[in-house]
TORRO-188080 format. One record per residue (C-alpha): residue in three letters; residue number from 1; y negated, z, x negated. Coordinates in Angstrom, 3 decimals. Layout:
BEGIN
PT   keke   zase          y          z          x
PT    ALA    NUM          Y          Z          X
...
END
This chain:
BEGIN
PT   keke   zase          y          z          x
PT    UNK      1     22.374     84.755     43.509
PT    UNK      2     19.023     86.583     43.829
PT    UNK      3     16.493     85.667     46.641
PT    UNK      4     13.696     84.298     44.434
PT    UNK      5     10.496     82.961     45.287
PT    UNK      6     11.515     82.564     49.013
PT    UNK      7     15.316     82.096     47.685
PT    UNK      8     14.536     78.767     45.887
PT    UNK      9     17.320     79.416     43.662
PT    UNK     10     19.631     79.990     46.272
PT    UNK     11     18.729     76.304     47.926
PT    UNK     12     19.498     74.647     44.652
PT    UNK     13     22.569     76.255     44.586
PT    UNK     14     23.679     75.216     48.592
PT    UNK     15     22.704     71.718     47.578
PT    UNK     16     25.274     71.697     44.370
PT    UNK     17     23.537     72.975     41.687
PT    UNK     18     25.901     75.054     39.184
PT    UNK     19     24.175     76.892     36.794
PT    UNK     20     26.661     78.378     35.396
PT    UNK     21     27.532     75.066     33.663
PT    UNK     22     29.961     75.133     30.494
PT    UNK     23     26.976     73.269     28.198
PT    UNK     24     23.583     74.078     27.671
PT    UNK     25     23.438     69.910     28.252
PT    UNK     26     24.422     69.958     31.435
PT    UNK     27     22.461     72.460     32.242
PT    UNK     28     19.427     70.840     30.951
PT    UNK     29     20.494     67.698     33.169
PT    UNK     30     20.299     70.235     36.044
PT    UNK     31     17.254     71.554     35.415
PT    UNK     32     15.691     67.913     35.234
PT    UNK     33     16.582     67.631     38.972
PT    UNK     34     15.134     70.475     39.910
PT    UNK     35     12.031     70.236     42.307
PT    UNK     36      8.594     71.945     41.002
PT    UNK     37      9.300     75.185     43.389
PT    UNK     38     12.921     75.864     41.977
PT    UNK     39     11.795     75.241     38.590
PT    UNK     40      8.706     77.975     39.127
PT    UNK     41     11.576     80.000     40.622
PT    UNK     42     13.892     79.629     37.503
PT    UNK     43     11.250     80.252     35.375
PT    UNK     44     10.282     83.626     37.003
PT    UNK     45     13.859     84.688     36.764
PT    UNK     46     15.059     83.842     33.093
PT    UNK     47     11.229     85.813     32.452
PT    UNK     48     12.036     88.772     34.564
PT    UNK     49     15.752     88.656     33.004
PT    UNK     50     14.670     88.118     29.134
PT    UNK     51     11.928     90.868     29.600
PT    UNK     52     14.590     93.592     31.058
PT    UNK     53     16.952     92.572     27.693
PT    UNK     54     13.572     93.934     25.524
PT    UNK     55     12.502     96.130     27.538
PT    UNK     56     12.113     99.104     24.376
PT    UNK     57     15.116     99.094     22.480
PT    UNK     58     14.687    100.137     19.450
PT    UNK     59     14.806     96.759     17.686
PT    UNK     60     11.863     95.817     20.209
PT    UNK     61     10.246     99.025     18.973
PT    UNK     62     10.815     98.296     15.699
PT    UNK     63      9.285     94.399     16.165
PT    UNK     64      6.080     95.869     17.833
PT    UNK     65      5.754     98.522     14.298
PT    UNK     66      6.306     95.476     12.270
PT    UNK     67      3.721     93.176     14.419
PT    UNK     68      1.530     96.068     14.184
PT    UNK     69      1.518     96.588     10.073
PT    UNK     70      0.918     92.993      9.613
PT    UNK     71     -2.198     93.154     11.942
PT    UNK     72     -3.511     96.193      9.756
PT    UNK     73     -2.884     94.555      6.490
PT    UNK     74     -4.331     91.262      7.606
PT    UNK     75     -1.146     88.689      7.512
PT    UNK     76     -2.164     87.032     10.996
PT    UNK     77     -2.832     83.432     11.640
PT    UNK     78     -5.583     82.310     14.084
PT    UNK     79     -3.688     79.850     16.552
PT    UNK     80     -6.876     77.448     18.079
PT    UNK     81     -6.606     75.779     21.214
END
């Protein structure tokens, strides 16, 4: 297990956490128990992970073209906070 965010994700893991549980349900249940630091340090990893899965394939290409055209022919939607 990577050393994340001073090896959070590591501690979980010496104190029984599995997270390579056979659900997604019990590894929601796991994720409840985690404390605020492990769950920043979770968070930082599944980004860092998801972004190295996009990082410019050509379907990610092709998403950014397509994000793109509908910015130049004007089908965006104003999200307000």
């Amino acid at each position: 297990m990577p050393a994340v965010n001073g090896g959070a994700l590591a501690k979980a893991h010496k104190r029984g956490f599995n997270f390579a549980m056979p659900t997604l349900e019990q590894i929601e249940n796991q994720v409840k128990q985690l404390t605020k630091t492990e769950e920043q340090a979770l968070r930082d990893w599944l980004e860092n992970m998801l972004e190295d899965e996009l990082q410019m394939s050509d379907e990610f290409k092709a998403k950014i073209e397509r994000g793109e055209q509908d910015i130049r022919e004007g089908r965006v939607r104003t999200r307000k906070p």
